[in-house]
C-alpha positions as CSV (number, residue, x, y, z in Angstrom):
1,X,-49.3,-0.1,42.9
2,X,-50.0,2.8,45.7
3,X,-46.7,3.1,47.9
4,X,-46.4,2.2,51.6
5,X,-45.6,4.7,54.3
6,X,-44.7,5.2,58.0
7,X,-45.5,8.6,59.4
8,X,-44.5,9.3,62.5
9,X,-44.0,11.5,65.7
10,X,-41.2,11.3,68.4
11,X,-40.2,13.0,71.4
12,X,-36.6,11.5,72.3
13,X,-36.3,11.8,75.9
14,X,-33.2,10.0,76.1
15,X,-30.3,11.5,73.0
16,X,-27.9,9.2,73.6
17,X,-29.9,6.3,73.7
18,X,-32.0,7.4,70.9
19,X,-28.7,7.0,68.8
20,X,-28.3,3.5,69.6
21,X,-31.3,3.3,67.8
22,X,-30.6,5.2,65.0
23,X,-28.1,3.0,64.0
24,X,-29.6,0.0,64.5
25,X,-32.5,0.7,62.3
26,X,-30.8,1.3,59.3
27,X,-30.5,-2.9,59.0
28,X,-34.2,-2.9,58.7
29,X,-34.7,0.1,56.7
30,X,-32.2,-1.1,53.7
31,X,-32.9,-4.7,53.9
32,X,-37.0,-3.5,53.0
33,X,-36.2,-0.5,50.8
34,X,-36.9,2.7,53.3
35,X,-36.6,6.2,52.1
36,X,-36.7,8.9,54.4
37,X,-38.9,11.4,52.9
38,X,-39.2,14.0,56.0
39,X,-36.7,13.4,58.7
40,X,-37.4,15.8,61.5
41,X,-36.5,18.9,59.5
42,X,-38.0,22.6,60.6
43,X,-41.8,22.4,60.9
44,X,-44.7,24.7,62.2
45,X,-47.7,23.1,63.7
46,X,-50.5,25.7,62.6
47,X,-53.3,23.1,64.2
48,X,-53.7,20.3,66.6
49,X,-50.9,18.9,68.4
50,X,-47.1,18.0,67.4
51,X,-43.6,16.4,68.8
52,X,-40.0,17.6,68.4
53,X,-39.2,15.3,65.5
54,X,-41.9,14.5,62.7
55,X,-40.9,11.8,60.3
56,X,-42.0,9.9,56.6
57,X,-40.6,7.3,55.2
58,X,-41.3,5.6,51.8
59,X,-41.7,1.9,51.0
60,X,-42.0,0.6,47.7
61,X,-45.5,-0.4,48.6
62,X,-47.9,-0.9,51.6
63,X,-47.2,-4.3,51.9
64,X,-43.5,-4.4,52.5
65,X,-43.9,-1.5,54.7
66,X,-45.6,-3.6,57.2
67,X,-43.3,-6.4,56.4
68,X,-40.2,-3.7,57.7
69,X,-42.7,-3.0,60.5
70,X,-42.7,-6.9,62.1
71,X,-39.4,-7.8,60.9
72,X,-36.8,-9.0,64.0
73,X,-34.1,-6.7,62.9
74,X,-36.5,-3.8,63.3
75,X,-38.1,-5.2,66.5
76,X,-34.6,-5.4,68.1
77,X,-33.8,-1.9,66.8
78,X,-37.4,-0.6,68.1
79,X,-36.3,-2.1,71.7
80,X,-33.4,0.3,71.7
81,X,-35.6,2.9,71.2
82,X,-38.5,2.1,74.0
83,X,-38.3,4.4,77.4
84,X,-36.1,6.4,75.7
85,X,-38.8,8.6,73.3
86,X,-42.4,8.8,72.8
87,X,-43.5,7.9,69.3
88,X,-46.8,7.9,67.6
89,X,-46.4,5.7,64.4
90,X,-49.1,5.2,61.5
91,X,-48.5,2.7,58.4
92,X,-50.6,4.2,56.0
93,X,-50.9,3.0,52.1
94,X,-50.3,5.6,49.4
95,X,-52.6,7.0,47.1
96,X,-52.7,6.6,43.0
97,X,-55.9,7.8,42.1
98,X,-57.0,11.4,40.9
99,X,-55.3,14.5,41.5
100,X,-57.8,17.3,41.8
């Protein structure tokens, strides 16, 4: 079964705010099985358009990373975070098929 994914973009316009939800997240993320995968580490941005933090996170599979997505405890940490970044979030299912 293909994993699940978030991949996402953030401008935090607020740090100290930001951090509040930072922590609060983590509830969600161990409660449905999150791995950070990228976490805003050095990037170039050789096409299109791009933010100050780029992230992906694992889920053992699509479902369950919607399920992390709608959960309360991650909808109260996501309220922390509104007004203080810009984020452009996907939820994107993984791929098992062929490698060329």
């Amino acid at each position: 079964m293909p994993k699940g994914y978030w991949i996402g973009r953030v401008e935090v316009t607020d740090p100290d705010a930001y951090r509040l939800y930072v922590a609060a997240k983590a509830t969600a993320f161990a409660k449905y099985g999150a791995r950070f995968l990228v976490r805003a580490g050095r990037y170039e941005t050789p096409e299109g358009d791009s933010r100050s933090r780029n992230i992906v996170i694992e889920f053992p599979d699509y479902a369950t990373a919607l399920a992390c997505w709608d959960a309360p405890e991650y909808q109260e940490a996501r309220a922390l975070r509104l007004g203080k970044a810009v984020c452009d979030l996907v939820i994107v299912e993984g791929y098992d098929g062929p490698q060329p």
